[in-house]
C-alpha positions as CSV (number, residue, x, y, z in Angstrom):
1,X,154.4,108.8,51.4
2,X,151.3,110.3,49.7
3,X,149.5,107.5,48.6
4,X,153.2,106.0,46.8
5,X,153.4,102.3,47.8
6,X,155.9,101.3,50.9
7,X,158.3,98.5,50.6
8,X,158.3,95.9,53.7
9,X,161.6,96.8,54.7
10,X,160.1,100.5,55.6
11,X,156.5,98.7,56.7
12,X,157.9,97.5,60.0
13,X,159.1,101.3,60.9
14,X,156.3,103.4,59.8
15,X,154.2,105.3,62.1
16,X,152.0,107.9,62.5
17,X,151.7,111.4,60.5
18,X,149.8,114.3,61.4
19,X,146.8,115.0,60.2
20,X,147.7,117.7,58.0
21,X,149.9,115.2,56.1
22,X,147.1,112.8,55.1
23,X,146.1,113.3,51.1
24,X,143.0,115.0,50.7
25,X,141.6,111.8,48.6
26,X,142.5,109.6,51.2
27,X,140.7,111.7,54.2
28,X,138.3,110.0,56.6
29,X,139.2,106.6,55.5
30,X,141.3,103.8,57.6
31,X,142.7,100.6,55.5
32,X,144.0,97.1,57.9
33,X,145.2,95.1,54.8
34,X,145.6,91.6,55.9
35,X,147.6,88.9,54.1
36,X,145.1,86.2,54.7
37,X,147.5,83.5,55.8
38,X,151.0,85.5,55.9
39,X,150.5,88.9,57.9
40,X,148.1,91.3,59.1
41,X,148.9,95.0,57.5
42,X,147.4,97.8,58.6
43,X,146.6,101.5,56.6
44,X,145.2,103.9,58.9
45,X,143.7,107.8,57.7
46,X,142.1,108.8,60.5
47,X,140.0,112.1,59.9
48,X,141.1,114.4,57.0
49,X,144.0,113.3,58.4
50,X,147.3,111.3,59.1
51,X,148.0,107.5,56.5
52,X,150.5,105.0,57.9
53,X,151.7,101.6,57.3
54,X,152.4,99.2,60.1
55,X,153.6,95.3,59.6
56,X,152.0,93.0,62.4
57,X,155.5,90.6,63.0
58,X,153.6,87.9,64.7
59,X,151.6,87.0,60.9
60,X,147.9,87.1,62.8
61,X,145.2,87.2,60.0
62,X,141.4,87.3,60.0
63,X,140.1,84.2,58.8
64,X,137.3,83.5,60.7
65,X,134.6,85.8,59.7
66,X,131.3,83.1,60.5
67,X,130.2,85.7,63.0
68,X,131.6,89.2,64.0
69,X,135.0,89.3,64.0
70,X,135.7,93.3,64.5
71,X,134.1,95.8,67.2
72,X,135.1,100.0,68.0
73,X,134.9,100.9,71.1
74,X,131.6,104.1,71.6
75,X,134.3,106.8,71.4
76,X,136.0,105.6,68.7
77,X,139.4,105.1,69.8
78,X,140.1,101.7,70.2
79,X,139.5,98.4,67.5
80,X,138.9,95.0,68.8
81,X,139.9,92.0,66.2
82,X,139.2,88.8,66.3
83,X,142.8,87.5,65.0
84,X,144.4,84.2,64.1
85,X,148.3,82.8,64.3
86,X,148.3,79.6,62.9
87,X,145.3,77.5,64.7
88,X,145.5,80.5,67.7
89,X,141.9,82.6,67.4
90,X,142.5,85.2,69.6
91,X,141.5,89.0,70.8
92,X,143.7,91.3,69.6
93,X,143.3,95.7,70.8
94,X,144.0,98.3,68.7
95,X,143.9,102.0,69.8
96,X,143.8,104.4,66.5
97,X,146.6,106.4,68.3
98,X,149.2,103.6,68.2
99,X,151.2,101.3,65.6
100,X,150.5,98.4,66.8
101,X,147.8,95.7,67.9
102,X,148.4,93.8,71.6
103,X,147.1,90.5,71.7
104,X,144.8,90.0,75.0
105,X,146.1,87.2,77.3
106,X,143.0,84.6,78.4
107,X,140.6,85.5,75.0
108,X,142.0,82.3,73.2
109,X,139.0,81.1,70.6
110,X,137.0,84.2,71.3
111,X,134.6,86.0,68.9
112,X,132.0,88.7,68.7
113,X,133.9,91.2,70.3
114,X,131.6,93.7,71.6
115,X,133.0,96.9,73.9
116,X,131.2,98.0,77.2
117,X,129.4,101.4,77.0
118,X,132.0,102.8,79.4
119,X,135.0,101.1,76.6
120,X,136.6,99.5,79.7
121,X,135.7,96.0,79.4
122,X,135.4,94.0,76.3
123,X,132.6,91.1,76.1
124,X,132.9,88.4,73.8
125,X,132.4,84.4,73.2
126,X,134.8,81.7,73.6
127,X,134.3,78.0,75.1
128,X,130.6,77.9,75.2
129,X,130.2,81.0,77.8
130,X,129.8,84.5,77.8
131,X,133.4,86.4,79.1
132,X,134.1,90.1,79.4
133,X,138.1,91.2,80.3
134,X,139.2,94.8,82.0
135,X,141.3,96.2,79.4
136,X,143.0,97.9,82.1
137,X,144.0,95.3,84.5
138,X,143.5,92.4,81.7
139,X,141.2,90.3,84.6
140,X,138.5,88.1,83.0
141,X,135.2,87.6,84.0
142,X,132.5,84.7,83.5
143,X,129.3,86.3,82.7
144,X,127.5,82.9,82.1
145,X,127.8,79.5,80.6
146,X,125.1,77.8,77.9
147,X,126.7,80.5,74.9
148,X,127.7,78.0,72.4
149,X,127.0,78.8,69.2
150,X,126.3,83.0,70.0
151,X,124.4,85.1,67.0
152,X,125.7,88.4,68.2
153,X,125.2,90.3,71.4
154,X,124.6,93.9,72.6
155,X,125.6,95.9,75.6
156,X,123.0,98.0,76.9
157,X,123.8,100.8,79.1
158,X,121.8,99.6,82.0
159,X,124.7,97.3,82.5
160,X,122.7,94.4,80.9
161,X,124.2,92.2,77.8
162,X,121.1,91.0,75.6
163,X,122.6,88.0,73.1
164,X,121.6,85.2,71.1
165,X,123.1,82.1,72.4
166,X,123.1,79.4,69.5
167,X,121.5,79.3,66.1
168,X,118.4,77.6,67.3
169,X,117.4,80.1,69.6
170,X,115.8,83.3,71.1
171,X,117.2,86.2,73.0
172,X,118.6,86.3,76.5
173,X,119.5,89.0,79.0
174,X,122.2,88.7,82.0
175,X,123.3,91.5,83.7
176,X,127.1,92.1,82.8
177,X,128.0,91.1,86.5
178,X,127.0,87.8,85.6
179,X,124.4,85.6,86.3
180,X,121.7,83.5,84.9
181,X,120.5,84.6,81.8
182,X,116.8,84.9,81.4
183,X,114.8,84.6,78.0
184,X,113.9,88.2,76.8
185,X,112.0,87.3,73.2
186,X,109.9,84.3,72.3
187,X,110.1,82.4,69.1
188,X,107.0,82.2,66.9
189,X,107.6,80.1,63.7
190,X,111.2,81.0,63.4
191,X,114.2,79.6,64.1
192,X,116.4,82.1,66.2
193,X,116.1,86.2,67.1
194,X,119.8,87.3,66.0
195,X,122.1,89.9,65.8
196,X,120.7,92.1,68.3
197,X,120.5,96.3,68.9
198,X,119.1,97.9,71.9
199,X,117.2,101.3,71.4
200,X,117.8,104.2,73.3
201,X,115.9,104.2,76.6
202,X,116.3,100.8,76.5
203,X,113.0,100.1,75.6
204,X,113.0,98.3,72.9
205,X,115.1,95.5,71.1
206,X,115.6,95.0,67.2
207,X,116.6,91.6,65.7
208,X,117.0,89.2,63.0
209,X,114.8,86.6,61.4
210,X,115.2,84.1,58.7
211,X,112.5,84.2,55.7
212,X,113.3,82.4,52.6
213,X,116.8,80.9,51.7
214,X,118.7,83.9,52.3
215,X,119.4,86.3,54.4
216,X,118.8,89.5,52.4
217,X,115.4,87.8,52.5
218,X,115.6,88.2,56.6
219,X,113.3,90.2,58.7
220,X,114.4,93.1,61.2
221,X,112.0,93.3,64.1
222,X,111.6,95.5,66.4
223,X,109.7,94.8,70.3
224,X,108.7,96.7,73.3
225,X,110.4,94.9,76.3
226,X,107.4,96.4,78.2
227,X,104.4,94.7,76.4
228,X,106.5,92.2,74.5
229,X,104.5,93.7,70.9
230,X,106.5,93.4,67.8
231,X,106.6,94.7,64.3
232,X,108.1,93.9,61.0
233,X,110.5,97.2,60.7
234,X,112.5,95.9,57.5
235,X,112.0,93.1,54.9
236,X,115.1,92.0,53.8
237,X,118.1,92.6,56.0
238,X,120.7,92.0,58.8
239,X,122.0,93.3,61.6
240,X,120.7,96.3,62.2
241,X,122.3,99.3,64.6
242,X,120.7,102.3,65.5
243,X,122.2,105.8,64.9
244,X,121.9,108.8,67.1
245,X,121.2,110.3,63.8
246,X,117.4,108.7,64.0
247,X,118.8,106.3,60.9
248,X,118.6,102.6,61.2
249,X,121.7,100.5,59.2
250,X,121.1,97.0,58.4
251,X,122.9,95.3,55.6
252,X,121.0,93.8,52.4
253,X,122.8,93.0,48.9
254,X,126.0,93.3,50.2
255,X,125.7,97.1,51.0
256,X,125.5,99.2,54.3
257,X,121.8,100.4,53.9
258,X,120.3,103.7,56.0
259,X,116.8,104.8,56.2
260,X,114.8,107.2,58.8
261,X,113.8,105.5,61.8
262,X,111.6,106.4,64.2
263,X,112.7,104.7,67.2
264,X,109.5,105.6,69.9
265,X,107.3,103.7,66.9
266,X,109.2,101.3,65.7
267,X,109.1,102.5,62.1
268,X,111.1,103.4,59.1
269,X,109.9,106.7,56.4
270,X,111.7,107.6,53.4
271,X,113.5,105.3,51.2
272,X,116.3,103.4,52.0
273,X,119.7,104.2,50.6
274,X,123.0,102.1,50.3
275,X,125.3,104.0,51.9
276,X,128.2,101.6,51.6
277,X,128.5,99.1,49.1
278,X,130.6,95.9,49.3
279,X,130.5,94.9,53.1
280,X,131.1,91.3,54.3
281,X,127.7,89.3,54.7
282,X,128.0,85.4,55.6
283,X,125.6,83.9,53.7
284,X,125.0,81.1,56.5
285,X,124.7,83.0,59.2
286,X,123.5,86.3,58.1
287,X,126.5,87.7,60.4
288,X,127.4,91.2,59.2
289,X,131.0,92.7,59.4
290,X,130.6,96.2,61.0
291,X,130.3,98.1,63.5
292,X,129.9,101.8,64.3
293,X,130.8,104.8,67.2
294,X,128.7,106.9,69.1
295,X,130.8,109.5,67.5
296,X,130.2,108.3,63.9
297,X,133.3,106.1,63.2
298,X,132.3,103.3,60.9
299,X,134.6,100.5,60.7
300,X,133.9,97.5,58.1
301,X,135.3,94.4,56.6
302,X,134.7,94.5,52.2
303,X,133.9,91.6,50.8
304,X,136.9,90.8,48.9
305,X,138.0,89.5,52.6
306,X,136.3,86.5,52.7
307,X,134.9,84.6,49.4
308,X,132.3,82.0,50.0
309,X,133.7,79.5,47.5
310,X,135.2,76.5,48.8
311,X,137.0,73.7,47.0
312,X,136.5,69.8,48.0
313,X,139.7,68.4,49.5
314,X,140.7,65.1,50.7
315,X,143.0,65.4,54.0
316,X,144.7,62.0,55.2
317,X,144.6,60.8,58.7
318,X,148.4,62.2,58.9
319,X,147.2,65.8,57.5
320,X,148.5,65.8,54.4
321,X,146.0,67.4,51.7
322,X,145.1,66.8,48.5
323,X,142.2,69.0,46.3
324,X,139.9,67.2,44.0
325,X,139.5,68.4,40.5
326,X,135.8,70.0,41.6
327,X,135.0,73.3,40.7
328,X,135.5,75.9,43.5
329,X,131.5,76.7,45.1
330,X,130.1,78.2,47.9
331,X,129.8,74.1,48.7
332,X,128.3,72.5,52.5
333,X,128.0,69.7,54.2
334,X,129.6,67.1,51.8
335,X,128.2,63.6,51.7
336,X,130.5,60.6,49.8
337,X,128.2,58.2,48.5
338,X,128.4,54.4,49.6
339,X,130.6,53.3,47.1
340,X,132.6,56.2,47.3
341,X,132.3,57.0,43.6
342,X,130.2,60.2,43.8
343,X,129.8,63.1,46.4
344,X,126.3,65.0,47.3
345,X,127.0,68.4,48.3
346,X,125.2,71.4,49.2
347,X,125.8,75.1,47.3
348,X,124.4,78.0,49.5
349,X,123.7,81.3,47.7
350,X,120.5,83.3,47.2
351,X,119.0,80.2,46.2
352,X,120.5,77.3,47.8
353,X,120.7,74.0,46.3
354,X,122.1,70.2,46.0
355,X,125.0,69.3,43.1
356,X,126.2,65.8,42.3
357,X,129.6,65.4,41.5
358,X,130.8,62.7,40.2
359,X,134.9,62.6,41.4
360,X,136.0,60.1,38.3
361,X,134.5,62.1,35.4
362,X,135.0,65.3,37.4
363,X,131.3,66.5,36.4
364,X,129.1,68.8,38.5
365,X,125.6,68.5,37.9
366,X,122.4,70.4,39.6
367,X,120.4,67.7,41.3
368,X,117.8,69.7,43.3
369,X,115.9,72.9,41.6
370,X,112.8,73.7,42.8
371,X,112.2,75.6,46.2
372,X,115.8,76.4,48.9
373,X,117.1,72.8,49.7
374,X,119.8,72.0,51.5
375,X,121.6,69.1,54.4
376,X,121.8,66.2,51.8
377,X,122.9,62.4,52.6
378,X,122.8,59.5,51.2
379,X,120.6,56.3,52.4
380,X,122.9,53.5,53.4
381,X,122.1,51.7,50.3
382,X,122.7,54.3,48.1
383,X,119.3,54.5,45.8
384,X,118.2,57.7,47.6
385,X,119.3,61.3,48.7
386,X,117.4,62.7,51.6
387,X,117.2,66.2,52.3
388,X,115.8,69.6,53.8
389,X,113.5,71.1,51.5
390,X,111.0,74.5,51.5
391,X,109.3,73.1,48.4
392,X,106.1,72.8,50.5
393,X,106.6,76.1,52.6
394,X,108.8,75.1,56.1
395,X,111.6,73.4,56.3
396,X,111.3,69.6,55.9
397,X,112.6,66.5,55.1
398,X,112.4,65.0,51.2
399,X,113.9,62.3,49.2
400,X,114.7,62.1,45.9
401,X,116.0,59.1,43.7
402,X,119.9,58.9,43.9
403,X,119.6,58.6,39.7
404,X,117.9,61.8,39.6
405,X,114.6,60.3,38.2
406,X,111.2,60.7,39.6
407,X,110.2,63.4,42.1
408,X,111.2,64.1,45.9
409,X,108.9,62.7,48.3
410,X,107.9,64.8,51.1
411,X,108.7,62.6,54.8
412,X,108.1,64.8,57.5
413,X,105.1,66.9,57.4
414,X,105.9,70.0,60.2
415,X,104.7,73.2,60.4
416,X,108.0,74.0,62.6
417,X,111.6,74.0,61.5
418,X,112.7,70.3,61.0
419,X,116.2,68.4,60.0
420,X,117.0,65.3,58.5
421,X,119.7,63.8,59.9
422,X,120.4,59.9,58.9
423,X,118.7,56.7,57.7
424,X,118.9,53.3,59.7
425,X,121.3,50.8,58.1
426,X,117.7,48.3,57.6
427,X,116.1,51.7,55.9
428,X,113.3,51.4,58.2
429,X,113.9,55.0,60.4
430,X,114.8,58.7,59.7
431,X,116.2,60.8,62.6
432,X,115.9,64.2,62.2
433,X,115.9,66.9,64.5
434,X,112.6,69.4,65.0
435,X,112.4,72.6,66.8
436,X,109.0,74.4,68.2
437,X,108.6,78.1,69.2
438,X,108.3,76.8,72.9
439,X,111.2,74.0,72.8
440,X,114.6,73.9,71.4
441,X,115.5,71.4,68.9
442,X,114.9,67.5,70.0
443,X,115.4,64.1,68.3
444,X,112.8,62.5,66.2
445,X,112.1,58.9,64.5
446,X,110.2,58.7,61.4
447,X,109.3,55.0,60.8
448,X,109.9,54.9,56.3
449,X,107.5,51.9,56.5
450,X,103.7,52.2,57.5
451,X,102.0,55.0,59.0
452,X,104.8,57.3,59.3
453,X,104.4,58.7,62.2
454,X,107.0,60.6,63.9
455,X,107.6,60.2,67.6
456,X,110.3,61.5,70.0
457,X,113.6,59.4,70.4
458,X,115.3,62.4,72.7
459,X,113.9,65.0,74.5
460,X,115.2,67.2,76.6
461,X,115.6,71.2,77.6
462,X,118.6,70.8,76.4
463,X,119.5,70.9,72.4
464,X,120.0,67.6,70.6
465,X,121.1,67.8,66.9
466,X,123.0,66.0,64.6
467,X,121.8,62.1,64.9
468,X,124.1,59.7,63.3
469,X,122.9,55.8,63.3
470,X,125.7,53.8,63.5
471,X,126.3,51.5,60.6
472,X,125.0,48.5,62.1
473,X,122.0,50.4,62.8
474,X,122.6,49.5,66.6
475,X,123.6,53.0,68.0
476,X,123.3,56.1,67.4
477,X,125.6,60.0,68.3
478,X,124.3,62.9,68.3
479,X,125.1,66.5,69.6
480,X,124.0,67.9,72.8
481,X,125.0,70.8,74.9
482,X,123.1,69.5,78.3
483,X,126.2,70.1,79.9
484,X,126.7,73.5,79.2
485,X,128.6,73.3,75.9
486,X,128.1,71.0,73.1
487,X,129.3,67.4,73.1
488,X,129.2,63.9,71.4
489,X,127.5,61.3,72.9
490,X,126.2,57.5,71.7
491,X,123.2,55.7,72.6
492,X,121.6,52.5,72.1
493,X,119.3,51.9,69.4
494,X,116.1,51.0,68.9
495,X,116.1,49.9,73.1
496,X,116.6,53.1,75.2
497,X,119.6,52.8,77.8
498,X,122.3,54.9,79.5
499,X,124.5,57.3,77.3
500,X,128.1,57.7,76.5
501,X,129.5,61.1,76.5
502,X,132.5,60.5,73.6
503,X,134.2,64.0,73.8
504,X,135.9,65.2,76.6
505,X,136.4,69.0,75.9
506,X,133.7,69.8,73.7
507,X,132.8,68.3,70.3
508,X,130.5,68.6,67.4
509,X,129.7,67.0,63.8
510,X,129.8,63.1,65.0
511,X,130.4,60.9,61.8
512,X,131.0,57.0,62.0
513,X,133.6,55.3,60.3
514,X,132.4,53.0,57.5
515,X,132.9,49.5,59.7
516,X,131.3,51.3,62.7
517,X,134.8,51.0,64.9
518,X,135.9,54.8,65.2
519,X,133.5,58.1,66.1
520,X,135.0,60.9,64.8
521,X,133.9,64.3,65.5
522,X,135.6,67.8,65.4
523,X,136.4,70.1,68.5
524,X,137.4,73.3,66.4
525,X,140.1,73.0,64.6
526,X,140.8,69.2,65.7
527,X,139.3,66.6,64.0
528,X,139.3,64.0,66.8
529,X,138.5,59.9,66.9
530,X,137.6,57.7,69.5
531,X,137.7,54.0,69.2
532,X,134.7,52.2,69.8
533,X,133.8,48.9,70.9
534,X,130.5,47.6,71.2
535,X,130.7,44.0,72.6
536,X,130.6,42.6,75.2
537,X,129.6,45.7,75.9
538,X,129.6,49.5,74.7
539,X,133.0,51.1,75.7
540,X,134.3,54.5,74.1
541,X,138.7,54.8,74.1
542,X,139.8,58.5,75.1
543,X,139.4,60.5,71.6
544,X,142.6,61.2,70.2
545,X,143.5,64.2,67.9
546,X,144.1,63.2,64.0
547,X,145.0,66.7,62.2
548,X,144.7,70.1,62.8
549,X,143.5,72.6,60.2
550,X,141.7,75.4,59.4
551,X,138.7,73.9,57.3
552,X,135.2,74.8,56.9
553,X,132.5,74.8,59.8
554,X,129.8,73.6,60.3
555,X,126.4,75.7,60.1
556,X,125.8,74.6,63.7
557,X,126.5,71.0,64.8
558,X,126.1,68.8,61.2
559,X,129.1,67.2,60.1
560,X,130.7,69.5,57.5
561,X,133.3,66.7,56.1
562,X,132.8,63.1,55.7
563,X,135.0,59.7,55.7
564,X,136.0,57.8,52.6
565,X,134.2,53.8,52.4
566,X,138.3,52.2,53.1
567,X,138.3,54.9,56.2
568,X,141.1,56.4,55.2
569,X,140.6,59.8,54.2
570,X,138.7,62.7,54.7
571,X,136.6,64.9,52.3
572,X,136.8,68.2,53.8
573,X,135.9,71.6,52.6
574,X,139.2,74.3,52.2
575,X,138.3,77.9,51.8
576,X,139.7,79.2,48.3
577,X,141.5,82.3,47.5
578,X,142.2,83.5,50.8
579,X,146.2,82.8,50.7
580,X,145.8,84.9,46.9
581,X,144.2,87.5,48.1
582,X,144.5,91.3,49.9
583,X,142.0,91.6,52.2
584,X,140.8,95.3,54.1
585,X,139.7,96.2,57.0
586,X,138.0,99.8,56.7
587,X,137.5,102.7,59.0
588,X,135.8,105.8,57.9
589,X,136.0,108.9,60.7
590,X,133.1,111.4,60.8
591,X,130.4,109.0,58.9
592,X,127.2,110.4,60.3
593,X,127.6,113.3,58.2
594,X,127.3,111.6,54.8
595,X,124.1,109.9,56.4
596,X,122.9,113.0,57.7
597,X,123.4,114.6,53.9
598,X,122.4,111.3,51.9
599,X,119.3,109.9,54.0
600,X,116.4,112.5,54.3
């Protein structure tokens, strides 16, 4: 074949050359081409060597690429994939010696897929805990519950597995054979240690920190597990990964960067040089898509994978769709105004901001500039916008005139990470969520009238997020994962009582219907309701499931979609371009030596 295209007929018969029978041009470099929604096809050149073409039948693709989604094992044989059939998000195993990937039985909604040191058991995330499976025998193994929202995870060779278990918090450590994970870092004044790599020896731990809006604005640390001291090693970066080489890799830009590394000191020399432009960063998250071999087998997703931009939709309660006229954007966490007439959105980038778009006149227009700002929603009466701002250093909460006129208004005053999360139907109360380098996040009231001053609502150990006041003002939901996962529940408002857990199998981004008599929420895929009553007394119906469909996320628990004013239609956010466009998965064999040659 030599580089000549394959038709589909052949695709499904194709397997491996020799090595000698690979085009020079084409050595050291593996392709998976996957047909976003359609099929997953896979080009291998492994080594200065062999180039097939092999069809996946069942029509998995990679669509979920929020955190890591692709792993090689340390000897650089064997490809673990996070793949998806329809609504299925499961583990799929490649070996580089075979045609064909083999879905693993038991991994359904896994992610981060990391390999054992050994390559005999692979760990990854799925239902809120911490799994690994034998990938001889296929058994699977609890390691531990309270996972989630994971940020990555490492397996060190002293058996241990050190990961970040949501986005609002610090590292743990649990030995592989399970157990009870123990904090291994300590938050200062950031929000969460993530993407984690162990150093050799075991020693020492590097991670990720948030600075700025954006991620190629992150901080890698490094720490000493033996005196806890840590030092900046990079400004601006990801996910780093240590290479026997003595190089550190971290992404910034969009490229696979390496620079000399001195792993005893914790420092870099020299320069840094992209080595690899064009890998998949999620701007959210600041998850990167690679991973590398002991043996120096890089494998990466490019960025024409995934793109960011997103296109408004509205989704009936039957799941039919139809797209608004809106420009396609890198748009979160969608807000319909009152009246319905207008929606507040956020655009993430480099910069992040807040656009008002106006759905009759089908105008997009910049409504926040100054500082990163972000999380908007309407007041209940529609004069206002509130939102999370960094125009006065942290993150905290702002308002602004719905018209645009006058000057946001700072509300909460924290030197921590803070949230706004809803205004009271009487205007007279913010909630919004705050987090402190010794607690996770809690609930807070801000009283909009007098002295404004904040003062708990809920606090826990667990993590509360995501408060919704009902529109009579009388309750409110909110996230929490005191169970071990995060759920929906409802409480009384402004007197304390009992709670009502609403989901019954895990459940996130609680949003009321307009006339306060449904809670809807989303478990995944499902956007779910339960009918609510609240007199005589306060009584939740069993949720039932709405639609299914592969829409946007949420960051971490806020609602990513809203409800229309008549309550019957959803504005959700549809990734775009993914069903136009080829997307790669890369593999290049014997790496190390062009970051031996290229980084002095």
């Amino acid at each position: 074949m030599h580089g000549s295209p394959i038709g589909e007929d052949q695709l499904l018969k194709r397997v491996w050359r020799r090595e000698t029978d690979c085009p020079p041009k084409l050595g050291g470099q593996l392709k998976v081409s996957l047909a976003a929604v359609i099929a997953i096809v896979l080009v291998f050149c492994v080594g200065p060597g062999s180039i097939a073409q092999v069809k996946d039948a069942r029509g998995a693709a990679l669509l979920d690429l929020t955190v890591p989604a692709v792993a090689i094992s340390a000897d650089g044989r064997q490809i673990a994939l996070v793949l998806r059939s329809g609504v299925q998000q499961q583990l799929h195993l490649r070996s580089l010696d075979t045609s064909e990937s083999k879905p693993i039985s038991g991994t359904e909604g896994a992610s981060t897929p990391l390999f054992s040191p050994d390559g005999k058991w692979v760990a990854f995330f799925a239902g809120g805990k911490l799994k690994k499976v034998a990938l001889d025998s296929g058994q699977i193994i609890t390691v531990c519950d309270g996972a989630p929202l994971a940020r990555g995870a490492v397996w060190g060779s002293d058996d241990t597995i050190i990961f970040t278990p949501d986005t609002a918090s610090a590292l743990l450590q649990v030995p592989a054979s399970g157990g009870i994970p123990k904090p291994l870092t300590e938050r200062k004044d950031e929000r969460s240690h993530r993407w984690p790599e162990l150093l050799p020896g075991n020693r020492a731990v590097l991670y990720t920190i948030a600075k700025g809006g954006s991620w190629d604005d992150g901080q890698i640390i490094g720490q000493r597990l033996d005196t806890g001291e840590r030092r900046v090693v990079i400004n601006g970066g990801t996910a780093p990964r240590y290479l026997a080489t003595g190089h550190l890799i971290y992404v910034h830009g969009g490229a696979l960067m390496a620079v000399r590394f001195d792993a005893e000191r914790l420092e870099v020399s020299g320069n840094a040089v992209p080595l690899v432009p064009g890998v998949l960063m999620e701007a959210r998250d600041g998850a990167a898509q690679f991973s590398v071999s002991k043996n120096g087998t890089l494998v990466y997703i490019p960025t024409n994978v995934s793109s960011t931009d997103r296109r408004l939709v509205w989704v009936s309660r039957d799941g039919s769709v139809e797209p608004l006229k809106a420009p396609a954007r890198a748009y979160e966490h969608p807000r319909l105004s009152p009246d319905g007439k207008q929606v507040i959105v956020g655009i993430a980038g480099d910069s992040p901001n807040i656009f008002l778009y106006d759905i009759a006149a089908n105008s997009l227009k910049q409504f926040t500039a100054e500082a990163n700002n972000a999380l908007p929603f309407w007041t209940p009466d529609g004069k206002r916008v509130a939102f999370r701002s960094t125009k006065a250093g942290s993150w905290n909460a702002f308002w602004k005139n719905a018209d645009g006129s006058g000057t946001a208004e700072q509300l909460t005053h924290s030197q921590y990470l803070t949230e706004p999360g809803s205004v009271s139907a009487d205007g007279k109360w913010l909630a919004f969520t705050e987090q402190t380098p010794t607690s996770r996040r809690d609930i807070w009231l801000l009283p909009l009238d007098g002295d404004r001053k904040p003062r708990p609502l809920i606090q826990t150990p667990a993590d509360e997020s995501t408060p919704r006041f009902s529109p009579d003002g009388q309750w409110i939901a909110y996230v929490s994962d005191a169970s071990g996962r995060p759920e929906v529940y409802v409480e009384p408002f402004p007197q304390s009582g009992p709670k009502w857990r609403i989901s019954t199998s895990g459940g996130r981004e609680p949003v009321w219907a307009p006339n306060g008599s449904e809670l809807f929420y989303r478990d995944r895929e499902k956007l779910m309701a339960a009918d609510i009553k609240t007199t005589p007394a306060f009584a939740a119906a069993r949720p039932r499931l709405l639609f299914e469909g592969n829409y946007e996320g949420p960051l971490s628990s806020r609602a990513n979609f809203d409800i229309s004013p008549d309550g019957r239609r959803f504005l959700m956010l549809e990734a775009f371009g993914q069903r136009e466009a080829l997307a790669e998965i890369k593999i290049v064999s014997n790496w190390l030596e062009e970051v031996r040659v290229r980084v002095r």
